[in-house]
C-alpha positions as CSV (number, residue, x, y, z in Angstrom):
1,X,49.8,-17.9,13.3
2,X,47.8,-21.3,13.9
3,X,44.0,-21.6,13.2
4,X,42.9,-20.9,16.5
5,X,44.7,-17.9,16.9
6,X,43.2,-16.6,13.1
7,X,40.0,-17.5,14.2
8,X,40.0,-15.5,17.4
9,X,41.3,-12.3,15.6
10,X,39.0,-12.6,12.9
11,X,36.0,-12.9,15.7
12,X,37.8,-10.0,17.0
13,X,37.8,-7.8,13.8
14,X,34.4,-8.5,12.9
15,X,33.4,-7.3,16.5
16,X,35.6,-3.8,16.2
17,X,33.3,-3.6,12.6
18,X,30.2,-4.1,14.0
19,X,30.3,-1.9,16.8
20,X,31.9,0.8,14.4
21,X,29.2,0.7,11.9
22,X,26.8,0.3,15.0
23,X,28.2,4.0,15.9
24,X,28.2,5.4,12.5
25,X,24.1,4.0,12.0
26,X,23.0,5.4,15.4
27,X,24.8,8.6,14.7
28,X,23.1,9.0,11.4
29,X,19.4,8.1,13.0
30,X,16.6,10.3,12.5
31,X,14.7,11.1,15.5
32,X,11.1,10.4,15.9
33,X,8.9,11.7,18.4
34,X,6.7,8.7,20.9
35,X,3.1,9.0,20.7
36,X,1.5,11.0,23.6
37,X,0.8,9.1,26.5
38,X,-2.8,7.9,26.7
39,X,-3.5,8.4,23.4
40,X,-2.5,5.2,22.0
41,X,-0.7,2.1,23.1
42,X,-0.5,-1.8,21.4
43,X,-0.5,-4.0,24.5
44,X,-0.6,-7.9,25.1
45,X,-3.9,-9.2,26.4
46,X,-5.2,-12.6,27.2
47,X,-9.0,-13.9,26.4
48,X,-10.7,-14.5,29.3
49,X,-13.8,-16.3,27.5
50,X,-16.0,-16.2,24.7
51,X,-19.1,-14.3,24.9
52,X,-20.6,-14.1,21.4
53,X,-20.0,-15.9,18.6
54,X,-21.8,-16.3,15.3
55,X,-22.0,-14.2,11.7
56,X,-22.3,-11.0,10.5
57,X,-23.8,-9.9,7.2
58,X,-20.8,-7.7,5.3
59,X,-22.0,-6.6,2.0
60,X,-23.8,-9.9,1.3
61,X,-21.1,-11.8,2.2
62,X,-20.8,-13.5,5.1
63,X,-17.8,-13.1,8.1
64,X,-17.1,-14.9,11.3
65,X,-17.7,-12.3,14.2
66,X,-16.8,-12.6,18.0
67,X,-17.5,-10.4,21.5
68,X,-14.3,-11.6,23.8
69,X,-13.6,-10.8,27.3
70,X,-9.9,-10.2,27.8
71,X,-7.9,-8.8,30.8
72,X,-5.0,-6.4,29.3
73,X,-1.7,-7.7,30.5
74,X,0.5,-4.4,30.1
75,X,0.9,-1.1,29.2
76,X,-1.5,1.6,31.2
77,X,-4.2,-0.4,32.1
78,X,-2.2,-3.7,32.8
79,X,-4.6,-5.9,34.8
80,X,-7.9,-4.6,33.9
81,X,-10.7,-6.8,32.0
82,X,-12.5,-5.5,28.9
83,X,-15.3,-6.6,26.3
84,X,-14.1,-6.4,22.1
85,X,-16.1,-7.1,19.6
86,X,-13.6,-8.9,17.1
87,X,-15.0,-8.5,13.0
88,X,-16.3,-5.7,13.6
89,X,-13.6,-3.7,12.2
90,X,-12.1,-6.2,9.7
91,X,-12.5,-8.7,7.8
92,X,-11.8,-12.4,9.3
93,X,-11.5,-16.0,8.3
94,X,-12.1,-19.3,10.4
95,X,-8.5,-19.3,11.7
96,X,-8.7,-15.8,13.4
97,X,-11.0,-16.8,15.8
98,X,-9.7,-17.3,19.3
99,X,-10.5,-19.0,22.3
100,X,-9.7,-18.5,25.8
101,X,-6.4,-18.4,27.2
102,X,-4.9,-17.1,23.9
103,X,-3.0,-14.4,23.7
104,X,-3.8,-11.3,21.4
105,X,-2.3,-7.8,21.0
106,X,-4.5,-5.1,21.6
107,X,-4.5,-2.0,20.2
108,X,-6.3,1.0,22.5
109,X,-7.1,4.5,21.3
110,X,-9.6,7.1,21.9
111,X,-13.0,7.1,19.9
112,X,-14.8,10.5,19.1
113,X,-16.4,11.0,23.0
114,X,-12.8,10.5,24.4
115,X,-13.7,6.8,25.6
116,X,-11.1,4.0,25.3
117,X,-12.0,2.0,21.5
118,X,-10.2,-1.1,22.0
119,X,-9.6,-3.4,18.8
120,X,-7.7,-6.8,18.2
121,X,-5.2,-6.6,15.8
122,X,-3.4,-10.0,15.4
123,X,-2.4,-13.0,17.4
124,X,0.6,-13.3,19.7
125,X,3.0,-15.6,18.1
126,X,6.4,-14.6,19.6
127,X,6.2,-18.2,21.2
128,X,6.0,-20.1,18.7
129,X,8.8,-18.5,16.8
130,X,11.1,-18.3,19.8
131,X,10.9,-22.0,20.3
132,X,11.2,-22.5,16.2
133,X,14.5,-20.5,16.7
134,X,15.8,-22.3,19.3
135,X,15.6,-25.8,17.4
136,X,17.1,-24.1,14.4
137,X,20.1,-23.0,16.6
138,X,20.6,-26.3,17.8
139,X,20.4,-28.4,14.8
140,X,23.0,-25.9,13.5
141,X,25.2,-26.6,15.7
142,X,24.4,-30.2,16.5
143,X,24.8,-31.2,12.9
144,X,27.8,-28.4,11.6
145,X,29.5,-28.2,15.0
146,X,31.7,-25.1,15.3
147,X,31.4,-24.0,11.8
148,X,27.5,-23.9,12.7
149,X,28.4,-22.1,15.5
150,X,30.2,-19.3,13.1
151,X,27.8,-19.5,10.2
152,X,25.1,-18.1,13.5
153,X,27.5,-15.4,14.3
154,X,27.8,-14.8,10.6
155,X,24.4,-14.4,10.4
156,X,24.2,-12.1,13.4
157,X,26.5,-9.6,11.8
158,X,24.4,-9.8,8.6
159,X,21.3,-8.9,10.8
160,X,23.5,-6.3,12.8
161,X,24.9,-4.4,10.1
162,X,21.2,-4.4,8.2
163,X,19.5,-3.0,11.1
164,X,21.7,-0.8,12.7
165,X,24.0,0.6,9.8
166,X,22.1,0.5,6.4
167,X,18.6,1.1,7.6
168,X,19.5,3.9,9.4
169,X,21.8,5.6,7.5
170,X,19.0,5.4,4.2
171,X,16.7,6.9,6.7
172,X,18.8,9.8,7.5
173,X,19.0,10.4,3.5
174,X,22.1,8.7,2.4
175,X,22.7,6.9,-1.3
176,X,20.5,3.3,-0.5
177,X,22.8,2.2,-3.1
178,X,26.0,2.8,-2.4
179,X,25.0,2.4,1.4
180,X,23.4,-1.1,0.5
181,X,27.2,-2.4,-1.4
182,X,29.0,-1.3,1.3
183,X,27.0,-2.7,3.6
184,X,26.2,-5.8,1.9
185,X,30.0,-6.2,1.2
186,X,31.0,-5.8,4.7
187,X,28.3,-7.9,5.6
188,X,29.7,-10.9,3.4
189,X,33.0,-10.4,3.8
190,X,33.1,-10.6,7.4
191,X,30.8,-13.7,7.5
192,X,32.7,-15.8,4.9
193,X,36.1,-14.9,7.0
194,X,34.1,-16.3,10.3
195,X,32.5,-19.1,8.9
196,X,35.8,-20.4,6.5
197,X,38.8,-18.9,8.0
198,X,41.7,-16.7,6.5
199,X,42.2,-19.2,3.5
200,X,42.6,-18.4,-0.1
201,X,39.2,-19.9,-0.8
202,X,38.2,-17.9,1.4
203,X,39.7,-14.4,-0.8
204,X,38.7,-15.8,-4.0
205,X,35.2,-16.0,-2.7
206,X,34.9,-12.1,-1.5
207,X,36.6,-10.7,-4.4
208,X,34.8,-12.4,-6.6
209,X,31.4,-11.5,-4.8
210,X,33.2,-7.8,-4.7
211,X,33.0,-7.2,-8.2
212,X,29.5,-9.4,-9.2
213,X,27.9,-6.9,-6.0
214,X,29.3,-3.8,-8.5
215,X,28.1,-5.4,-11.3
216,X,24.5,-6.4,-10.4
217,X,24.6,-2.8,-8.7
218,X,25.0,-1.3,-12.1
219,X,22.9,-4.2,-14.1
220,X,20.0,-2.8,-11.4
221,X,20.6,1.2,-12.1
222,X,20.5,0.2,-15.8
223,X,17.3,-1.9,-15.7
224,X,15.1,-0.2,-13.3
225,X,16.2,3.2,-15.6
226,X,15.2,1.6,-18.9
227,X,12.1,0.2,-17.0
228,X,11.0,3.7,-15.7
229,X,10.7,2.5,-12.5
230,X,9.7,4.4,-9.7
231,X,9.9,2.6,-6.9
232,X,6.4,3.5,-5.7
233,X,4.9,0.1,-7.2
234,X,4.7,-1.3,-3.5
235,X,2.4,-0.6,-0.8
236,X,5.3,0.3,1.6
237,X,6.6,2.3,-0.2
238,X,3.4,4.9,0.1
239,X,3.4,4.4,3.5
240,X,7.4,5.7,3.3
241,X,6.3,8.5,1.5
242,X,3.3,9.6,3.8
243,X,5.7,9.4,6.7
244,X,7.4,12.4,4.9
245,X,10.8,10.8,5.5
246,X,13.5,11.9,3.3
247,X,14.2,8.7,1.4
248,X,14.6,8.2,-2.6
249,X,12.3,5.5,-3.5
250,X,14.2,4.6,-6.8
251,X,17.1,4.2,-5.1
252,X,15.4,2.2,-2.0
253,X,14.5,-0.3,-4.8
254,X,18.2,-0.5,-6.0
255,X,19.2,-1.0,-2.9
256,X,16.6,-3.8,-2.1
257,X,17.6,-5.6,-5.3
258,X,21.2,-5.9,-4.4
259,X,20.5,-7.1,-0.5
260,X,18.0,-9.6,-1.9
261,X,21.1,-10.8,-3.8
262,X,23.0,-11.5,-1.1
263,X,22.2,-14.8,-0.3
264,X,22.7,-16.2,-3.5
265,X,26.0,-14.3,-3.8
266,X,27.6,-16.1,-0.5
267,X,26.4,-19.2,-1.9
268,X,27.8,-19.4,-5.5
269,X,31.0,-17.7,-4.5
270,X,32.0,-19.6,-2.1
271,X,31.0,-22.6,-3.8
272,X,32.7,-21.7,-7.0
273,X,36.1,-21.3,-4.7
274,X,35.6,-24.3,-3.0
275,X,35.6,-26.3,-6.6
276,X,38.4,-24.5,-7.7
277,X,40.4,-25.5,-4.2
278,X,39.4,-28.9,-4.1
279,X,40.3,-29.8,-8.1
280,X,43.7,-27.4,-7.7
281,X,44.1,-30.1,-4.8
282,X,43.5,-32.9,-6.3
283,X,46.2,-32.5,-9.6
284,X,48.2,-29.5,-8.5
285,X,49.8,-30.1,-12.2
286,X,46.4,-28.8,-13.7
287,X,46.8,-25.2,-15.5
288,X,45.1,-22.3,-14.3
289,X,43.4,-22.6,-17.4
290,X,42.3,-26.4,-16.9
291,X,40.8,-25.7,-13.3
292,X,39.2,-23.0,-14.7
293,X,37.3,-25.5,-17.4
294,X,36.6,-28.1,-14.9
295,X,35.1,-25.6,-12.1
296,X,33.0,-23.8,-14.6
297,X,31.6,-27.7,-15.2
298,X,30.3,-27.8,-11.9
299,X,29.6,-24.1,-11.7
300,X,27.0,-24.1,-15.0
301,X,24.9,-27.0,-12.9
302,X,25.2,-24.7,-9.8
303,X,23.9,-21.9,-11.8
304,X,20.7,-23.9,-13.4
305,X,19.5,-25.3,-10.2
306,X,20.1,-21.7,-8.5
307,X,18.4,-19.6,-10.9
308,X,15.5,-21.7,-10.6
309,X,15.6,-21.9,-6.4
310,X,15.6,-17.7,-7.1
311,X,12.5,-17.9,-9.6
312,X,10.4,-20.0,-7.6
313,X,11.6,-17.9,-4.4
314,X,9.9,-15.4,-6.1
315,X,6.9,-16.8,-7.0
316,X,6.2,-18.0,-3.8
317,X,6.2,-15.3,-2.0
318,X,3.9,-14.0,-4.7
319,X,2.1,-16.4,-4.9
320,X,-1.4,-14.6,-3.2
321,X,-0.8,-11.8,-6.0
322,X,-0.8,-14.4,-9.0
323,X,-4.4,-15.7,-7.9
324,X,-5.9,-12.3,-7.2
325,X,-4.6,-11.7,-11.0
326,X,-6.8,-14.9,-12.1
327,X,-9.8,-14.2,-10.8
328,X,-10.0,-10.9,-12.2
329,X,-8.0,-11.2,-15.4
330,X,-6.9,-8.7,-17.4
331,X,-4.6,-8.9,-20.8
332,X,-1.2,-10.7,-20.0
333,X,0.5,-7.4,-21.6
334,X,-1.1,-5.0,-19.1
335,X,-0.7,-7.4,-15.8
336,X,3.2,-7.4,-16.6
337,X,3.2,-3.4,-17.2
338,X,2.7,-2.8,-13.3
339,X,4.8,-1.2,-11.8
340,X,4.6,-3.6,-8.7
341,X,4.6,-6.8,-11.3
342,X,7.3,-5.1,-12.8
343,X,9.5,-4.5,-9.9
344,X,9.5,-8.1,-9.1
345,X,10.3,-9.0,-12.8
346,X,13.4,-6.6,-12.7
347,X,14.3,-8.2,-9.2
348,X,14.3,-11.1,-10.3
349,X,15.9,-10.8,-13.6
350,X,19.1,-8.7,-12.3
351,X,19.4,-11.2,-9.4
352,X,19.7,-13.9,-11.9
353,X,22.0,-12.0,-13.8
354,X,24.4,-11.4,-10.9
355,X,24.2,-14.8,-10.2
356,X,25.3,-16.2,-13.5
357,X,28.0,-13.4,-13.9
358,X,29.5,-14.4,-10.2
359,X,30.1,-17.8,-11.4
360,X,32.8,-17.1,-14.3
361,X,34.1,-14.3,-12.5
362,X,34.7,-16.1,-9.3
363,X,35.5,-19.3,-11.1
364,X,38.4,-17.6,-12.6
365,X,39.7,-15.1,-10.1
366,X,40.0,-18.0,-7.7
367,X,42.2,-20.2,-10.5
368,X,44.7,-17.3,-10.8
369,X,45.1,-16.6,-6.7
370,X,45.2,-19.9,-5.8
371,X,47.8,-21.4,-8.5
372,X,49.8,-18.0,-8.0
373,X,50.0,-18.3,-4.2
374,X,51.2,-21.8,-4.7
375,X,53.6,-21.1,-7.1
376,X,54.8,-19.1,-4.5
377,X,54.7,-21.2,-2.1
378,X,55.9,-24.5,-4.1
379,X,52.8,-26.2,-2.6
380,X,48.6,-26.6,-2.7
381,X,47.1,-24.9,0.2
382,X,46.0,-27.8,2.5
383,X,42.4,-29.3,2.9
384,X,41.5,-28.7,6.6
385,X,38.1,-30.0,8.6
386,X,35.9,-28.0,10.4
């Protein structure tokens, strides 16, 4: 079978999987009930002009406040003009303020004498990320060609799967966990296969990121039940609760552990793989043994500059956190007891874990398929383009 011909059955497998698991996540869905008509509705609006603007004293501190004229651009009362007093409600900073001709989402509810409250409750910015997504799509493929072109449909499936298999089937009460390494397996295996063909790389890569997806499955289980950790240590996860869905919160932190691995996962496998192909290459009278060494060289730089991408990763996105804990400091002991400092520390820690353990483990499954398959074959598997 030539390359094109793998490819297109590949792109054709991962198609019959994603509709599948597709099936099985809508089948699983919980149903919710809309909102009454009229009684609520978020709805796009557009300022019209600025009325008002000044300050407003909030408990001696104070906030930016505005009175806006906007004309409501759907939903019930698409087309009809209203007044908002935006700061009222909430608490706003200088880059909140708008001016006319932006575009704002409304949210419209009934107040105590059954009148329409109307309230602004964030800025539209689908347009700016549309046109961010566009240039990302084409310097993907303007730069990697047609394996940008799979990596996006790799990362479609990943987005796919997520959304409309594991989400929905943790909703309807299933195991996160061992709905999350399903998932997340499927998800990888199926994008490595598009993005790097039916190659031997390409099997020493998902095997290995089989087993380290089990492994930092159980190193997760194991730490967040020696941690005592509940899985209630972030705001969403109250929110979950007061819902009154059916969802274990312990295990919804498992499973958000091992997805937040993921990315790492595709990267060190396949990377690990690739070194192993490319030395095995270069001196097919190396040793299993001897590539092993070598790629493990290259692999213990990958893991260093990794584990520190995954650290400050983490760190940034906490960043907000870490200076609300300076300006009101508290011992360094009790700020790390948390439970929603702690979840991050455990999330970070397993991830890291899982990422060093992929790199032996990949490093050497990779050694033994590819040396035995070309002992079978009497030849090194090619180097191909893409």
């Amino acid at each position: 079978m030539n390359i094109d011909k793998t490819r297109l059955l590949l792109v054709g497998v991962a198609f019959l999987i994603i509709v599948a698991m597709t099936a099985i996540g809508r089948s699983a869905r919980v149903p919710t009930e809309p909102l009454p008509a009229g009684v609520e509705e978020t709805v796009q609006a557009r300022v019209l002009e600025v009325l008002e603007e000044g300050e407003i004293d909030r408990g001696g501190i104070m906030q930016p406040y505005q009175k806006l004229r906007v004309v409501l651009l759907d939903g019930e009362l698409a087309g009809r003009a209203v007044t908002i007093d935006h700061g009222l409600y909430s608490l706003l900073s200088p880059e909140s303020l708008y001016r006319a001709e932006d575009r704002v989402w409304v949210l419209r509810s009934r107040g105590p004498d059954g009148g329409d409250v109307f309230i602004i409750t964030d800025a539209v910015r689908l347009d700016a990320m549309a046109w961010l997504a566009i240039a990302f799509v084409v310097f993907i493929v303007v730069v990697a060609r047609w394996q940008g072109v799979r990596s996006l449909l790799g990362m479609l499936v990943s987005l796919l799967v997520i959304t409309q298999f594991i989400l929905p089937m943790i909703l309807a009460g299933g195991d996160p966990v061992a709905i999350s390494v399903a998932g997340s397996f499927v998800v990888l295996a199926v994008t490595l296969y598009l993005i790097y063909g039916w190659t031997r790389k390409t099997h020493a890569a998902v095997t290995g990121m089989l087993f380290s997806l089990i492994i930092t499955g159980l190193l997760a289980a194991l730490a967040v039940g020696l941690a005592r950790l509940t899985g209630q240590g972030a705001e969403e996860a109250l929110f979950l609760q007061a819902s009154g869905a059916a969802i274990n919160l312990r295990g919804l932190l498992l499973a958000g552990i091992i997805i937040g691995a993921l990315g790492v996962l595709d990267d060190v496998t396949i990377s690990q793989a690739s070194a192993v192909t490319e030395l095995a290459a270069a001196n097919p009278d190396l040793a299993p043994l001897d590539v092993f060494r070598r790629a493990m060289n290259i692999g213990r730089d990958h893991i260093a500059s990794t584990v520190n991408t995954l650290v400050l990763a983490y760190v940034g996105a906490s960043l907000p956190l870490l200076l609300l804990f300076s300006i009101y400091p508290q011992p360094f002991a009790q700020t790390l007891n948390r439970e929603f400092i702690a979840e991050e520390v455990v999330r970070t820690l397993v991830g890291s874990l899982g990422l060093v353990l992929s790199v032996p483990i990949t490093t050497f499954l990779a050694s033994v398929i590819f040396r035995v398959e070309a002992g079978d074959t009497g030849a090194v598997e090619p180097r191909h383009g893409h």
